[in-house]
matplotlib code that plots the C-alpha trace (Angstrom):
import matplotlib.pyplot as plt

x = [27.1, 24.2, 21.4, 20.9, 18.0, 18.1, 14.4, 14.2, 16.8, 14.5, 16.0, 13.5, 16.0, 17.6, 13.9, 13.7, 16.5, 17.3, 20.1, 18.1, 15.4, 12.7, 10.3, 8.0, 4.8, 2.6, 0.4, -1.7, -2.4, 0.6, 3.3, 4.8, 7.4, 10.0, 9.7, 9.7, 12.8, 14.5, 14.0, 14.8, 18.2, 19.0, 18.8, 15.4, 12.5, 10.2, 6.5, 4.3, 0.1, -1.6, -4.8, -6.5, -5.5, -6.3, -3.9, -2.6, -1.4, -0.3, 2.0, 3.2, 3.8, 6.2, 8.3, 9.0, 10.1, 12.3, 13.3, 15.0, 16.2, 17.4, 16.5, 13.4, 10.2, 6.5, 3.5, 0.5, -3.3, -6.2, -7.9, -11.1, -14.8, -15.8, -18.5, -22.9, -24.3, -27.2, -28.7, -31.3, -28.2, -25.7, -29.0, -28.9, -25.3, -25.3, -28.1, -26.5, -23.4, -25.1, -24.6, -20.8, -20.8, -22.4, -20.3, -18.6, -21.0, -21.5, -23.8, -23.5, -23.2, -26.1, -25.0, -22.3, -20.0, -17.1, -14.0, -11.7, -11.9, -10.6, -7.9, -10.1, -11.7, -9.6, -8.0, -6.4, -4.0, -3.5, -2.6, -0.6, 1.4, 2.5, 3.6, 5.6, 6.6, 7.3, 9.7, 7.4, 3.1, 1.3, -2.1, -4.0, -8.0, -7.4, -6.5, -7.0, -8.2, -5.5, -5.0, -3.6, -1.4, 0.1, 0.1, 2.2, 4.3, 5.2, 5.9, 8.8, 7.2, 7.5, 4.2, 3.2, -0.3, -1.3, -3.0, -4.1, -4.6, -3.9, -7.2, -6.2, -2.1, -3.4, -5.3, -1.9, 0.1, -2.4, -2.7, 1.4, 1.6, 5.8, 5.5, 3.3, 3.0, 1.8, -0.6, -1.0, -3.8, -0.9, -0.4, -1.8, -4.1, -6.7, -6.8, -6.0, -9.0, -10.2, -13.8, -14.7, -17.9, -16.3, -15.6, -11.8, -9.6, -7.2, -4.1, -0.9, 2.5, 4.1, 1.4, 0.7, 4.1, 4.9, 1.6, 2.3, 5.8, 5.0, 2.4, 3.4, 6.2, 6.3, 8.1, 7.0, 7.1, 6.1, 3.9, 2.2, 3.9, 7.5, 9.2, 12.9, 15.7, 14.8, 10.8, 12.5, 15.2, 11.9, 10.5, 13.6, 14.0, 9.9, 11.4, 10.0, 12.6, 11.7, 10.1, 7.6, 7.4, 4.7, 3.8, 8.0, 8.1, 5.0, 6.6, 9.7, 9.6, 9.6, 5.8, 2.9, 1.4, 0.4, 1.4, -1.4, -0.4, 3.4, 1.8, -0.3, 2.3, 4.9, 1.7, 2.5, -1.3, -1.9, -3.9, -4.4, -8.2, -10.1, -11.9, -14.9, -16.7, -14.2, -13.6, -16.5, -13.7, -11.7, -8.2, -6.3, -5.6, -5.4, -8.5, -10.1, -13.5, -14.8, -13.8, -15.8, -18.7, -18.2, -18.8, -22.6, -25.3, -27.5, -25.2, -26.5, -24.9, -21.6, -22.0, -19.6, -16.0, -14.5, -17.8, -18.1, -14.4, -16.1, -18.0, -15.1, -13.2, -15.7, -16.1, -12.0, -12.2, -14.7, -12.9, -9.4, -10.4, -10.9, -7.9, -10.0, -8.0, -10.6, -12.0, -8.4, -7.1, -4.6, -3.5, -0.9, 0.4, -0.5, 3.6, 3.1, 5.2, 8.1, 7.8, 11.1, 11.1, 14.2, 14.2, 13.9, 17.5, 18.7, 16.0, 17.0, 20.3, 19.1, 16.8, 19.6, 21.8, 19.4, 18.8, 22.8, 23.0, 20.2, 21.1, 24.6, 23.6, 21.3, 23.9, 26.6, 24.1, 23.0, 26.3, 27.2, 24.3, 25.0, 21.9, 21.9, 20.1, 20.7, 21.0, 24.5]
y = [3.7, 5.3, 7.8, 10.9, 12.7, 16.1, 17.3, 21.2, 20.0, 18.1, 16.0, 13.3, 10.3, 11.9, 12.7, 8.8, 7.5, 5.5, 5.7, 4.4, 6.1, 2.8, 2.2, -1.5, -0.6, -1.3, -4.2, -5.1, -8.7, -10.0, -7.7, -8.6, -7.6, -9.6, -8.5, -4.9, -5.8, -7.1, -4.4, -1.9, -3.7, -3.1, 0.4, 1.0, 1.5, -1.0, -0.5, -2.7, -2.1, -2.6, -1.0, -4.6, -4.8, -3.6, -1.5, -4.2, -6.6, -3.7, -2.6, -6.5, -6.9, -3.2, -5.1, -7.8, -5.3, -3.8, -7.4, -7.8, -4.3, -0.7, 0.8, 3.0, 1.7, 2.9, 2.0, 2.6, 3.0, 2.9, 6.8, 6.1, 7.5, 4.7, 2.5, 2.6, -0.1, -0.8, -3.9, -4.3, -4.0, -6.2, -9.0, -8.5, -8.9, -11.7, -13.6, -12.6, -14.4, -17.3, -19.4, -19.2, -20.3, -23.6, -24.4, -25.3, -27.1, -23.4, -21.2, -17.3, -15.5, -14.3, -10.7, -8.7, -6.5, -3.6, -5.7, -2.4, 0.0, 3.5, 5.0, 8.5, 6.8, 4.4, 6.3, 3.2, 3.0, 7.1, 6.6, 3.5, 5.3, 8.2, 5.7, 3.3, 6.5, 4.4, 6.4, 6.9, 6.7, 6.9, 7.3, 5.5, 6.8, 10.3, 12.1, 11.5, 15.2, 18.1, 17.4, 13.8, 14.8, 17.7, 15.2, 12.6, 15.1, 16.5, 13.7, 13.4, 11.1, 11.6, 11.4, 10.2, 10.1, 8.9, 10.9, 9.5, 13.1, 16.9, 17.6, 15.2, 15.9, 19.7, 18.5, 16.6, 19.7, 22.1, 19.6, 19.6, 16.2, 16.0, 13.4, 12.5, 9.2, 10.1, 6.5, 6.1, 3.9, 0.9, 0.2, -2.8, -3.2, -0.5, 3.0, 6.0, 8.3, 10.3, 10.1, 7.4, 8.6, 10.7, 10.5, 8.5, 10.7, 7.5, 9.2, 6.7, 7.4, 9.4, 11.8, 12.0, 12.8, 15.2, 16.9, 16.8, 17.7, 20.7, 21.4, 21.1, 22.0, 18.6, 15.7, 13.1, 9.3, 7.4, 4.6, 2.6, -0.2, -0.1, -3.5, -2.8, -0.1, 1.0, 1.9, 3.5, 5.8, 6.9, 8.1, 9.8, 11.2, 12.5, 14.3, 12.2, 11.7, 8.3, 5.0, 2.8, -1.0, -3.2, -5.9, -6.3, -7.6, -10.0, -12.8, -12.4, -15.3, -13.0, -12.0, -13.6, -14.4, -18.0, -20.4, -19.9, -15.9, -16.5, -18.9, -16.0, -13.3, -15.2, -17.0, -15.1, -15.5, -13.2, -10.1, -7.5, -5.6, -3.1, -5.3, -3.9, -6.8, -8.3, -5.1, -2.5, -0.5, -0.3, -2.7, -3.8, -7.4, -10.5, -11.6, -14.8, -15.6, -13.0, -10.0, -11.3, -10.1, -6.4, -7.2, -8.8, -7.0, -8.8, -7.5, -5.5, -2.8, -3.7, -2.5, 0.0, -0.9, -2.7, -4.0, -6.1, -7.6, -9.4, -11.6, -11.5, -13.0, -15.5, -16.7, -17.0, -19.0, -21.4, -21.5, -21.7, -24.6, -27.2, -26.1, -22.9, -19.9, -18.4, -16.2, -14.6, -10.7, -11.3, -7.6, -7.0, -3.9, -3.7, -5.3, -8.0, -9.9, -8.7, -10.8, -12.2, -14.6, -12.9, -12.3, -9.0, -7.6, -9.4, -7.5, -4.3, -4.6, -5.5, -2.7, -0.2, -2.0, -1.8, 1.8, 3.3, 1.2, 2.8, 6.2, 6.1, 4.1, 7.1, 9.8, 8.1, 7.7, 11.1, 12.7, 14.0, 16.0, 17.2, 15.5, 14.1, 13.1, 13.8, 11.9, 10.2]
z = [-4.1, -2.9, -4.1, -2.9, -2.8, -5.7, -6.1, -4.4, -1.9, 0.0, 2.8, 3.0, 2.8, 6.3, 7.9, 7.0, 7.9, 5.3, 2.9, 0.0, -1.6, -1.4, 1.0, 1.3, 0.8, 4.2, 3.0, 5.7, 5.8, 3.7, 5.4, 8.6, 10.9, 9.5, 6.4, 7.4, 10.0, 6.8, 4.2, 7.3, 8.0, 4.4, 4.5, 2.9, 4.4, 5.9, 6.3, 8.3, 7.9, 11.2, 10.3, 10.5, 13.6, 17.0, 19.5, 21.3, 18.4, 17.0, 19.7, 19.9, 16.1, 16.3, 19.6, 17.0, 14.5, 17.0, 18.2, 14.9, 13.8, 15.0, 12.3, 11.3, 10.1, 8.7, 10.7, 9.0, 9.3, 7.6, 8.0, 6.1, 7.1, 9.2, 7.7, 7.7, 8.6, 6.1, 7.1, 4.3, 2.0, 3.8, 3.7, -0.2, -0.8, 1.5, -0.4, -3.8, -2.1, -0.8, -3.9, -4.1, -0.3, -1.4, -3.9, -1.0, 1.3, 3.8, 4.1, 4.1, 7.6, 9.2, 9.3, 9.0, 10.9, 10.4, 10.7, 10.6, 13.0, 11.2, 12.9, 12.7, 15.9, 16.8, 20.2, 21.6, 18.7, 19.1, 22.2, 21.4, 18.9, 21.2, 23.8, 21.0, 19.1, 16.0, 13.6, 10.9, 10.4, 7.0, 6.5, 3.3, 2.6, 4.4, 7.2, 11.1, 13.0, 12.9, 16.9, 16.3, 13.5, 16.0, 18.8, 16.6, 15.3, 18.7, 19.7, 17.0, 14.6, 10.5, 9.0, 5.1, 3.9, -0.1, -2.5, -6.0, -7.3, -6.5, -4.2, -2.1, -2.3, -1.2, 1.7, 2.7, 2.4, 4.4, 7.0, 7.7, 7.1, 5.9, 2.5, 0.1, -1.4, -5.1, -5.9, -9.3, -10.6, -11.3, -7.8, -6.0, -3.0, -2.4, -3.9, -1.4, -2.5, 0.0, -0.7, -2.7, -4.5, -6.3, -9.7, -9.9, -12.4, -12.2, -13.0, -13.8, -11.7, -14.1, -14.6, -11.1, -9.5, -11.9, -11.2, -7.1, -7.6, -9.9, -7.2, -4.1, -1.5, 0.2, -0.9, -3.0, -3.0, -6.2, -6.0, -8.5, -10.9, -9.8, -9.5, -10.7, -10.5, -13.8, -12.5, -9.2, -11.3, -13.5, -10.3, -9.3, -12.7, -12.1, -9.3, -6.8, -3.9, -3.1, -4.4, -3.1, -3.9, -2.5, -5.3, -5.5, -1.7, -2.1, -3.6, -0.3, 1.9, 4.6, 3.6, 4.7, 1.1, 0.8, -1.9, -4.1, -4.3, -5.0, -7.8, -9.2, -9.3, -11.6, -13.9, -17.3, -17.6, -14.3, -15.0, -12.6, -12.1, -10.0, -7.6, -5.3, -4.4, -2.0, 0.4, -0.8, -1.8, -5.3, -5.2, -7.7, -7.4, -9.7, -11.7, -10.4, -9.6, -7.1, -9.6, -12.3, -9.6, -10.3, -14.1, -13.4, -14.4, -11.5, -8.3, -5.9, -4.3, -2.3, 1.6, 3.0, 3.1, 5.8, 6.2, 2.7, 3.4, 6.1, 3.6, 1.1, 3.9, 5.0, 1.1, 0.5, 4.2, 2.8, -0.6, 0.9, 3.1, 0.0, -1.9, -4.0, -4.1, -6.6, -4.4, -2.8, -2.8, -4.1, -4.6, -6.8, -9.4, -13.2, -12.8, -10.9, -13.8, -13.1, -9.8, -8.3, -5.5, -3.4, -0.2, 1.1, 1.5, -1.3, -3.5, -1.9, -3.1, -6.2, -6.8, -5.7, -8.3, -11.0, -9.9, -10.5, -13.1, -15.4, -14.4, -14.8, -18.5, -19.4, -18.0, -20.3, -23.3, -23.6, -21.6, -25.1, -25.8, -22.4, -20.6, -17.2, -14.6, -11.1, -8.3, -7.7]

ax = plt.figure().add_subplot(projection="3d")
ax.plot(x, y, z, "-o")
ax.set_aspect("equal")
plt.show()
């Protein structure tokens, strides 16, 4: 039995692909291709984050997708305002770091650099895209120039972009990108706010979808503290056509997380935070020691992101290599107990399961009052 999608008659599902409404969440760093080659092969949508990567490993980690399935899959980017270097500020956060690198016997770097370079100027991987002509692109932070987004369309690929509230879900809509993936402030790994100094309204799923739906003609994808069927027939329920599950797939053996992170997402004492000081931008991730830094009174001002993640990576490095994984992302969903260790189809399935089974229990629960909800 399969879902179809309901909300406006909205084809999004067949745009897709698919012929279930979940997509895996991109996840740059812990996705890889053979977790978006599995979740692909079982009908969903798989979603592979390259925006920490450059052109060419991005164009040989998409052959390895396609090495292992024939189905559609989501390539996506980062689209944020590339960085400012400040040196004067990257030398204070380095020095106000220098301490937690001798805990274990190194010393800070010397300087640092922008680790990401933002798909807004990243024309090798434009260029690399039209060439590949991967089924789907999403965008997280913003939105790439109006001439790339004809160009990719043109060249027949579906496009997806995040917004965590309704300025930037209009922005989506006039720029004729075809989803939107509705973030709400549940979901793990970094927030999709367009500009990041502005005030964060931090709207929950629920909230937010029903806000995009109510408000805009495209359709929506809920993100944000879904782990089960029941949290994906919510979303459908919300009106959203589609659900998407990153914190869910972490704990796969088809992902790239290490032990340490499969610990933490099933530790009932795991509790998820806003962490700055690892990237420079706002993630949700699991408390340990390196988010206790956005709560001192003494830190300085976090340089731009991607360039702080390149000491937050250098500090995890030094931790990781005498058994520490205090100073990790380890991104994760306000969820991320609801954890199971399956691998990816076998989660699929179960999701899907879980999803008929709670709408058919509400259809038959309330069927006498003569309440339903669509969708089978």
């Amino acid at each position: 039995m399969t879902i179809s999608p309901h909300h406006r008659g909205n084809d999004l599902l067949v745009r897709l692909g698919i012929a279930v409404p979940i997509i895996q969440a991109p996840m740059a760093g812990v996705g890889t291709p053979a977790l978006a080659a599995a979740v692909s092969n079982a009908g969903a949508l798989g979603s592979l984050g390259v925006g920490a990567m450059n052109a060419d490993g991005a164009r040989a980690a998409i052959h390895e997708i396609r090495a292992a399935s024939n189905r559609p899959f989501n390539v996506n980017v980062f689209t944020h305002v590339p960085a400012v270097a400040d040196p004067a500020r990257e030398a204070r956060w380095l020095q106000y770091l220098a301490p937690h690198f001798a805990r274990f016997g190194v010393t800070a770097p010397a300087s640092l650099r922008e680790i990401y370079t933002s798909f807004v100027a990243d024309e090798a991987m434009f260029e690399m895209f039209l060439d590949e002509r991967p089924a789907v692109v999403s965008f997280h932070f913003g939105l790439p120039s109006a001439k790339k987004i004809a160009a990719l369309k043109d060249a027949g690929i579906v496009l997806l972009a995040s917004a965590t509230n309704l300025d930037d879900a209009a922005q989506i809509a006039a720029a004729g990108i075809d989803g939107i993936v509705a973030q709400g402030v549940e979901a793990g790994g970094h927030r999709g706010t367009f500009d990041p100094a502005l005030r964060d309204e931090a709207l929950g799923t629920m909230a937010l979808v029903r806000l995009i739906v109510r408000e805009s003609p495209l359709p929506v994808i809920a993100s944000g503290g879904i782990m089960d069927g029941a949290g994906i027939a919510a979303a459908l329920a919300l009106g959203a056509q589609a659900a998407q599950l990153g914190t869910a797939f972490v704990a796969s053996p088809e992902s790239g997380a290490d032990a340490a992170y499969r610990a933490a997402l099933v530790d009932p004492h795991s509790r998820t935070t806003f962490i700055e000081a690892i990237s420079g931008r706002a993630a949700r991730g699991i408390e340990n020691r390196i988010s206790e830094l956005d709560h001192d009174p003494q830190r300085p001002a976090v340089p731009d992101y991607p360039i702080a993640y390149d000491a937050g990576k250098a500090l995890h490095a030094a931790a990781k290599a005498q058994g520490n994984s205090e100073y990790a992302a380890q991104w994760a969903g306000q969820a991320v107990r609801l954890s199971r260790a399956l691998p990816a189809a076998e989660l699929v399935a179960a999701l899907m399961r879980e999803t008929v089974e709670t709408i058919e229990g509400l259809n038959s629960r309330f069927a006498p009052s003569g309440l339903a909800i669509p969708g089978i």
